[in-house]
C-alpha positions in Angstrom: 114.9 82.4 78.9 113.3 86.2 79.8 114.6 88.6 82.1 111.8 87.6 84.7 112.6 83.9 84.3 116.3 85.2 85.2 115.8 86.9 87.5 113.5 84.6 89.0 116.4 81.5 88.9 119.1 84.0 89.9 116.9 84.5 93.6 115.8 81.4 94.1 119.4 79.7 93.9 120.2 82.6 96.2 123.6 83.7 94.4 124.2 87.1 94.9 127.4 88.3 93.6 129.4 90.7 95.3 129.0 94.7 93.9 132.6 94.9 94.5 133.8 92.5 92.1 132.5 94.7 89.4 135.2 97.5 89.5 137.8 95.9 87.8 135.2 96.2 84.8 135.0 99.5 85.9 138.5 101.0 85.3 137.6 99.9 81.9 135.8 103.4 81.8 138.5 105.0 83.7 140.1 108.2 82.7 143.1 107.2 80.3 146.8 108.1 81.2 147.4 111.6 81.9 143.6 112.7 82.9 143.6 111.7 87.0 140.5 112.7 88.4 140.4 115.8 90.8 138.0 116.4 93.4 137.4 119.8 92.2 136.7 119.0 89.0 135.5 115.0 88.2 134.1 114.5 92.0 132.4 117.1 93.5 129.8 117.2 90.8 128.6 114.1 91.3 128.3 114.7 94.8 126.7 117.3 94.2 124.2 115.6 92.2 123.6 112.7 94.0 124.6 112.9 97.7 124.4 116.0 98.9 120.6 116.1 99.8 121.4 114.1 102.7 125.0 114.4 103.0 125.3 118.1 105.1 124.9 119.4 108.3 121.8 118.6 110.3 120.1 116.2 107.5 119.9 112.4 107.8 123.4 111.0 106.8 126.1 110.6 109.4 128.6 113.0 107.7 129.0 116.0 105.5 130.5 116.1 102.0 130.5 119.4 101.0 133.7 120.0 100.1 137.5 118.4 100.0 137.8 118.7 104.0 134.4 117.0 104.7 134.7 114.4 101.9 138.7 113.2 102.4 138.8 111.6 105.4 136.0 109.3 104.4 137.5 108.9 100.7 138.0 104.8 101.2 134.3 104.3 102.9 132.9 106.1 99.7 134.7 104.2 97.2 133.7 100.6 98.4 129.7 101.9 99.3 129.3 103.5 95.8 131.4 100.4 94.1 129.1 98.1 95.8 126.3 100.4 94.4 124.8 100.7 98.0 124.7 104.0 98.1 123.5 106.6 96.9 120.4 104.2 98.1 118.7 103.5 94.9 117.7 99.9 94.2 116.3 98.9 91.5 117.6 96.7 89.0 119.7 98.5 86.2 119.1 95.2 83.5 115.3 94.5 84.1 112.2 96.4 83.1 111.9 100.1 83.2 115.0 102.2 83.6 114.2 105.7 83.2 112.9 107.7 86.6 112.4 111.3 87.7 114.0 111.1 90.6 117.1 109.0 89.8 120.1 109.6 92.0 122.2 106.6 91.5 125.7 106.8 89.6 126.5 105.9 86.3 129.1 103.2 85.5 131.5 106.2 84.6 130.6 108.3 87.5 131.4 105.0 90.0 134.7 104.8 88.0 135.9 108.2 88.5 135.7 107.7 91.9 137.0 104.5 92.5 140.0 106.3 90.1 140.3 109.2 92.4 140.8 107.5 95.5 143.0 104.8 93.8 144.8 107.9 92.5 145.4 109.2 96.2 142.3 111.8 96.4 144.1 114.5 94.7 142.0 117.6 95.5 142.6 119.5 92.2 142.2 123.2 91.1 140.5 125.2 93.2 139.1 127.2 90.1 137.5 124.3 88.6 135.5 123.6 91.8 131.4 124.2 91.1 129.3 127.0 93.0 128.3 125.3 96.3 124.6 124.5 96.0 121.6 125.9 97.8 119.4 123.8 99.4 116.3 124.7 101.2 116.2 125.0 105.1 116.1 121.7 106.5 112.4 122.6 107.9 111.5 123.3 104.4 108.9 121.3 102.3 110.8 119.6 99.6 107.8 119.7 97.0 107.6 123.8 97.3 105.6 126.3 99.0 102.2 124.8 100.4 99.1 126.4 99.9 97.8 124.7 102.9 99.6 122.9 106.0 97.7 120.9 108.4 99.0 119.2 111.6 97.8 116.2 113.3 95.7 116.6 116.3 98.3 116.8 120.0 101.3 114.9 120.4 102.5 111.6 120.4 105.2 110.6 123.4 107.8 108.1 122.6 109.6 107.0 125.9 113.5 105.8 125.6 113.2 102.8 125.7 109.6 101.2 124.3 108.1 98.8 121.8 107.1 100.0 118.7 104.1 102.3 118.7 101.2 101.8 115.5 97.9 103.8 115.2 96.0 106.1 113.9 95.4 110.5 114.9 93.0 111.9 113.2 93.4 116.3 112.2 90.5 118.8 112.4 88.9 119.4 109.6 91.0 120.4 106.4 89.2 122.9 104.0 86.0 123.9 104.2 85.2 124.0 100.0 86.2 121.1 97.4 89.7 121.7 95.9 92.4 119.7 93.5 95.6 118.8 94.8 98.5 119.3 92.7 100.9 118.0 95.4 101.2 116.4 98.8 104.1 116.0 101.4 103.5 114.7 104.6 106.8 114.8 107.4 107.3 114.8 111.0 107.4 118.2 112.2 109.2 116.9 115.5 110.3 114.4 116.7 111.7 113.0 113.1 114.2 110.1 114.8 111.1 108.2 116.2 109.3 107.9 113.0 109.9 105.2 110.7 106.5 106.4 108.4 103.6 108.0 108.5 100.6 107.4 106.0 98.4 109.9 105.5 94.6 109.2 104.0 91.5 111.7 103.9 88.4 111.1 105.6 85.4 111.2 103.5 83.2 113.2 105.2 80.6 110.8 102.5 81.5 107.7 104.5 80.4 106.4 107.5 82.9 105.2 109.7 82.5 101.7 108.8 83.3 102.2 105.4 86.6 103.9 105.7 89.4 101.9 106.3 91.2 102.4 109.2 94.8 101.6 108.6 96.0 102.5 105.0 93.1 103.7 103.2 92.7 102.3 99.9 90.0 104.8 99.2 91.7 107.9 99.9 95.4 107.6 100.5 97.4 110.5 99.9 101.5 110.0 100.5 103.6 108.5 103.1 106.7 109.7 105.0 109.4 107.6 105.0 113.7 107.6 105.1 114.1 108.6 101.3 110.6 109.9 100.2 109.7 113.6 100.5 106.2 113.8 99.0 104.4 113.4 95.4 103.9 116.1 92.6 101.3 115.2 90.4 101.9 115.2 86.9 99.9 118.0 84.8 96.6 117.4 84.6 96.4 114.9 87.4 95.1 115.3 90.9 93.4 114.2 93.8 90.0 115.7 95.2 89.9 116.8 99.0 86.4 117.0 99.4 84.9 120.1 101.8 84.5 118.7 105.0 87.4 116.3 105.0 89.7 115.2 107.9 93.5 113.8 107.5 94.4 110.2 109.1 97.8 109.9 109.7 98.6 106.1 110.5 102.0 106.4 112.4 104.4 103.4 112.7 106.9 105.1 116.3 110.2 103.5 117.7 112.0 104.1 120.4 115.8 105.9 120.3 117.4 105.7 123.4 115.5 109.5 124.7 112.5 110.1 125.1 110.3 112.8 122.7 107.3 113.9 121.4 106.3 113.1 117.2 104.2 115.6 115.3 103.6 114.9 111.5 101.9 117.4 109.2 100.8 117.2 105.5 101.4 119.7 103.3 99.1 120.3 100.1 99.4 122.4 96.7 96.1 122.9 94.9 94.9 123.8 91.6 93.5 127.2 90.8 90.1 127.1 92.3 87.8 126.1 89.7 90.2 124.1 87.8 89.5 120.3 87.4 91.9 118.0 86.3 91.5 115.7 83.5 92.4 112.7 85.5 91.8 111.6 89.4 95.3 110.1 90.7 94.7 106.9 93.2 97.6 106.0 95.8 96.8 102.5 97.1 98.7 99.7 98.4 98.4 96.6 97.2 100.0 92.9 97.5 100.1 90.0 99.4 99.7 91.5 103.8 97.7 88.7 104.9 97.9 86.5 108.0 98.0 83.7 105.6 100.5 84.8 103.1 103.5 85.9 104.9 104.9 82.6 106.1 108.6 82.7 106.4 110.1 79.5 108.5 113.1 79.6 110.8 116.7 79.8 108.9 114.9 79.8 105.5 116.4 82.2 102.5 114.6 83.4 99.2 111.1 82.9 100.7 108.7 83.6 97.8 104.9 84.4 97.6 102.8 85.7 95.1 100.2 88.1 94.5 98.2 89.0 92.0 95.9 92.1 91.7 93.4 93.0 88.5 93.1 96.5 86.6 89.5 97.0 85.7 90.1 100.3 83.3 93.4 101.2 81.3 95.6 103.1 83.6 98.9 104.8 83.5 101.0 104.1 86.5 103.3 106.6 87.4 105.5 105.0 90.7 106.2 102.1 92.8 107.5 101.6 96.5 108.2 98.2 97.0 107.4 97.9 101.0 108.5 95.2 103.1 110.2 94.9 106.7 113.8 93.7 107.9 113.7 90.1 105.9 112.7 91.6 102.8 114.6 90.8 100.0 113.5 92.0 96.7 110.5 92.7 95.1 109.3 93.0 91.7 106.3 94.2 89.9 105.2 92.4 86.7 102.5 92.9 83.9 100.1 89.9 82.5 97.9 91.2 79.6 94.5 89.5 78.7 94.6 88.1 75.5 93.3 89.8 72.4 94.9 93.5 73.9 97.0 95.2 72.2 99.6 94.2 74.3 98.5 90.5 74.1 97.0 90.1 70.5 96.7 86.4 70.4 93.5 84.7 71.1 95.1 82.6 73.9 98.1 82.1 75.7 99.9 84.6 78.4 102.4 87.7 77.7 104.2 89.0 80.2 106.3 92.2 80.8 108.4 92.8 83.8 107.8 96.6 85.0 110.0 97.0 87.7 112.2 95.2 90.5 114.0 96.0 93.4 116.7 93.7 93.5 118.3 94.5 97.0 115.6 95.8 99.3 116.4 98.1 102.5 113.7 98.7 105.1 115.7 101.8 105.7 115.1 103.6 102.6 111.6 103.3 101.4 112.2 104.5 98.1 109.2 105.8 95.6 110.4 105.1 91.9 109.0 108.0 90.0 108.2 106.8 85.9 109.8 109.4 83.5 106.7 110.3 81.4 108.2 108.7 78.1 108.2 105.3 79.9 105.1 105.2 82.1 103.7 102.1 82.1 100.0 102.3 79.5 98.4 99.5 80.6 95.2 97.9 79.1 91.8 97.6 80.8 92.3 93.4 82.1 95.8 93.7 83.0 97.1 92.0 86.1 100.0 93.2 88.0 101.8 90.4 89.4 103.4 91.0 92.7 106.3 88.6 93.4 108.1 88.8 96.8 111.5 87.1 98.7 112.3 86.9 102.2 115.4 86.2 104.1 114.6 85.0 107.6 118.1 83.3 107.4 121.1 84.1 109.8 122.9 85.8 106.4 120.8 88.4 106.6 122.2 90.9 108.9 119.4 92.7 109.4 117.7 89.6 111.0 116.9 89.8 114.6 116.9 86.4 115.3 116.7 83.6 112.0 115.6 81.0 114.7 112.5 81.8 114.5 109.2 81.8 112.3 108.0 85.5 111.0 104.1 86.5 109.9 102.7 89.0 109.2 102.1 92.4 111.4 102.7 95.9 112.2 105.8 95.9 114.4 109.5 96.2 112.7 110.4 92.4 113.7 107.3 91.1 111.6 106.5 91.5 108.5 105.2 92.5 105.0 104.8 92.3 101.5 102.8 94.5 99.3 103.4 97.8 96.9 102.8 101.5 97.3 101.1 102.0 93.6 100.7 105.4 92.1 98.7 105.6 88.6 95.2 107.2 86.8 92.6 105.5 84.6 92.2 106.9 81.3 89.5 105.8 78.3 89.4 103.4 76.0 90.2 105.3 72.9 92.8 107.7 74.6 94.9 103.9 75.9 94.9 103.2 72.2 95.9 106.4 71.2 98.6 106.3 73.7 100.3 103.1 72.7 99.9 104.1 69.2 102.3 107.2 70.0 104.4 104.9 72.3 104.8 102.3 69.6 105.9 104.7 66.6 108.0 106.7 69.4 110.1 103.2 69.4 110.2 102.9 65.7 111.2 106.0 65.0 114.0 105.7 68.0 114.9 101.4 66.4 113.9 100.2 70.1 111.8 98.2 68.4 
């Protein structure tokens, strides 16, 4: 049986074994008799690392954890959320497709044992000369994908009351640039407001298009980046970009909810360009695509691991370079699979189907709308004739504790108590003869390392 039939089987039955009953096989990799872990010397780092972004004053966690003070008091809550491997909030399954990211912050067997050892060990703080420099962050105002060359703002305000129903539509900027130029990266983030935004896509308007040819919610055409809990913008890799013609506008399309006070939201993007002149080898595309139809999410009353299915095809070889699996409170997991056309090189029978499982998010959470950013080494090459299989579970069930009422039947829509099911896809096209040379390199890369 394959890892996708597995995995497949191990949702369906719906057994999901408890994260915690993995640290006894954790103090396997414990420190041995004699080396106890300290905070200043076996913890902090990895806080460091991994947690600190949000965890400190005025960011989006609940508490600080800069040092032994902020950290102790809260010493039992971090063992069992990092032994259960909910947090730091990265989900993707560590046995199934790829495994290598950019922007990788979860712990490492080892790292989860030292700290289940330390507070086992009574949260001895350590010595104070083995404790690391503090780190710098940026100003919380900051862009987190460097200095902009260019910052625009949607157009006015947006007033959230206290109490409301969730707010989705569309504001449109003034006019961007005035001369075509290459982006090299994008952030978009509320500028005020922050709380009452649960994401904001932002798309350019082709000043080509007429208005009936632009799509007016999430613009397959020209989608840029999203803002969402756990996503601070895209960088482009080298020799990538994405053209912002003269003459174009921004969309944002805003999802608002209400907080308890009332406030004004203001998003902004913020882009990076190329050297003027400079054209990039290849045009990045940022689309969504899955299964959002009126027809396909179906999830009955009191029903668990609610699958669909949705296939989409790849007309040119392309290299995909992330994934955001996007779904709403029932959301469950979601995975991302390859199906090569027969006679590729990935499929060199006549007939018959191959199959590879890219990616899966194995315990979705509409609070963190992760991107999974590729490490270049393992970026998915993908023949021209590919489909990318999209396969989807729901948990409209009364275990789900996310579920606002499991009594009910859930479709599709906009608002946070319906829902969705489709994929945030970044990747390029490349030629013919540069895919084979590609998976040539890729292929003697893996001899050469004996993963193959």
């Amino acid at each position: 049986m394959d890892a996708c039939s597995r995995f497949r089987l191990w949702h369906l039955a719906g057994v999901l074994v408890p994260a915690l009953m993995s640290v006894p096989l954790l103090a396997q990799s414990r420190p041995g008799a004699g080396s106890q872990p300290t905070f200043t010397k076996d913890v902090a780092p990895i806080l460091q690392r991994s947690c600190q972004d949000c965890h400190r004053p005025g960011s989006v966690a609940p508490m600080s954890l800069l040092n032994y003070e902020d950290v102790r008091p809260w010493a039992r809550s971090i063992k069992a959320r990092v032994a259960a491997r909910e947090m730091p909030p990265w989900f993707i399954d560590r046995n199934i497709g790829i495994r290598k990211f950019k922007n990788d912050t979860s712990l490492s067997d080892a790292e989860i044992a030292t700290i289940v050892s330390w507070v086992d060990g009574g949260t001895p703080r350590g010595n104070p000369a083995d404790m690391p420099p503090a780190r710098q962050f940026p100003e919380l105002t900051a862009w987190q994908t460097g200095k902009p060359d260019l910052v625009v703002e949607m157009r006015g305000t947006r007033t959230v009351k206290a109490s409301a129903p969730d707010w989705w539509g569309n504001v449109e900027s003034e006019v961007a640039v005035t001369e075509d130029r290459w982006l090299k990266a994008v952030e978009v983030k509320p500028i005020s407001g922050y709380r009452m935004v649960h994401h904001a896509v932002a798309s350019i308007v082709d000043p080509d298009l007429e208005d009936d040819e632009q799509n007016f919610n999430f613009s397959d055409r020209g989608a840029l980046s999203e803002y969402s809990i756990g996503k601070n913008g895209d960088i482009y890799p080298d020799g990538t970009g994405i053209l912002l013609k003269a003459g174009s506008k921004i969309r944002w399309n805003l999802h608002l909810h209400a907080i308890g006070e009332e406030g004004t939201v203001k998003v902004a993007v913020a882009f990076q360009f190329y050297p003027k002149g400079y054209t990039p080898k290849y045009q990045m595309r940022a689309e969504l695509l899955g299964g959002d139809t009126e027809q396909q999410i179906d999830l009955p009353a009191n029903t668990d691991n609610i699958r669909d299915d949705t296939y989409i095809g790849l007309d040119k070889p392309s290299v995909i370079t992330a994934f955001e699996a996007h779904m709403h409170n029932r959301g469950k997991a979601q995975c991302m699979e390859a199906i090569y056309p027969p006679g590729s090189t990935k499929n060199p029978r006549a007939g018959g189907v191959k199959t590879e499982m890219l990616s899966c998010v194995d315990r979705f959470n509409f609070g963190w709308l992760r991107s999974y950013a590729y490490a270049d080494d393992v970026q998915p090459i993908l023949p021209a004739g590919t489909i990318l299989h999209v396969i989807s579970w729901h948990n409209n069930s009364s275990s789900n504790k996310l579920n606002y009422d499991s009594t009910n039947w859930i479709g599709y829509g906009n608002r946070t108590i319906d829902d969705m099911s489709h994929i945030w896809l970044a990747y390029y096209n490349i030629s013919e003869e540069e895919y084979q040379q590609r998976t040539a390199e890729r292929e003697a890369q893996a001899r050469k390392t004996g993963q193959r």
